[in-house]
C-alpha positions in Angstrom: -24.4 24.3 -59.4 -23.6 26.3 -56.4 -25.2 25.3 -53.0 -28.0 27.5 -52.0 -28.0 29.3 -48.8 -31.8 30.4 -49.0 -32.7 26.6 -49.6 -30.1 25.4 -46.9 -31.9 27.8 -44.6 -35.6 26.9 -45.3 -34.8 23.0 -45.4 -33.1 23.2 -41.9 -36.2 24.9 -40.4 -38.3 22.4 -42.2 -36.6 19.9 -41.2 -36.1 20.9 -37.6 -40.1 21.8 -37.2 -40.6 18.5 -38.7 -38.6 16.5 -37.0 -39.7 18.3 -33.4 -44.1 17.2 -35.0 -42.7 13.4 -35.7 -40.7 12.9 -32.4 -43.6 14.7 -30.2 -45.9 12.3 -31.5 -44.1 9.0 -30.9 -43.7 9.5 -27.5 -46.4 11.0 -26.9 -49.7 8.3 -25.3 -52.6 10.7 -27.4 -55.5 11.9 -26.2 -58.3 10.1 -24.1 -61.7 9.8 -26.1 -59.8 10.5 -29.3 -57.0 8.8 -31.6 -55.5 11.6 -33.8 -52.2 9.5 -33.5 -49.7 10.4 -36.7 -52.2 13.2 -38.0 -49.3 16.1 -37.4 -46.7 13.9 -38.7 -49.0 13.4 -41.9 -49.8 16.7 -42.0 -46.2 17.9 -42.0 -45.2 16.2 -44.7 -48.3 16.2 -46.9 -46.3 17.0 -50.4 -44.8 13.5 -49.8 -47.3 11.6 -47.5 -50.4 12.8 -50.2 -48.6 11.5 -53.2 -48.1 8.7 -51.6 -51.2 7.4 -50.6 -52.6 9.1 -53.7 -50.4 6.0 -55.7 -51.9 3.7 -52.9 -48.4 3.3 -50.6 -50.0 4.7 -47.0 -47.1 5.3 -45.2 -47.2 4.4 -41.8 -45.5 6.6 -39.6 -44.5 4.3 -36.5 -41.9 3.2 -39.1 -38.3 5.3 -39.2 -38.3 4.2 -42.9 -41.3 5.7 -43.7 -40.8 8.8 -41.8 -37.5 9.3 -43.0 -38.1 8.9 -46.5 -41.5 11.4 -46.1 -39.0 13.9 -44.0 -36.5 13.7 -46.4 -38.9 14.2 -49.8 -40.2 17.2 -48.2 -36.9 18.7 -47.2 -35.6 18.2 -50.8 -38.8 20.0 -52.0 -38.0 23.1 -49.2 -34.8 23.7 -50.8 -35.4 23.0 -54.3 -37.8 26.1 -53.4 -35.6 28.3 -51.8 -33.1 27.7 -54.4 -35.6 29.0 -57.1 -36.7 31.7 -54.3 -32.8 32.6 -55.2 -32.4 32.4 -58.7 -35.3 34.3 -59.0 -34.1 37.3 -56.7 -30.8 37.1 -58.0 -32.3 37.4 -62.0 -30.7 34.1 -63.5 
């Protein structure tokens, strides 16, 4: 299996855009009359965060465990997809 350059390509903007929602939010103090806190950050990496608390695991995103593994799942679903985005262009 080669490596994909489509899937290397949408992964790393994931990834990058994702990272950029997650570290905004930890540093950031929220609003005033609201607590959003961790909404992006769940948003972001709904494919993985969903499921999750779909099979009753609420991840909790002031853990690096949590968002790393939720990160991670999505990124590996990003390129999985721009590898088939590939294989499908290329007629394989």
């Amino acid at each position: 299996m080669t490596v994909s350059k489509t899937g290397m390509v949408l992964a790393a903007l994931y990834a990058a855009g994702a990272g950029w929602v997650v570290w905004t939010e930890r540093v950031s103090t929220g609003g005033g009359w609201i607590n959003l806190r961790f909404m992006g950050s769940y948003l972001v990496t709904f494919p993985v965060a969903g499921l999750a608390e779909w099979l009753g695991m609420k991840l909790d995103f002031r853990r690096s465990v949590d968002v790393v593994l939720a990160v991670g799942g999505c990124t590996a679903i990003f390129y999985f997809v721009g590898w088939g985005i590939e294989r499908v262009v290329r007629g394989r």
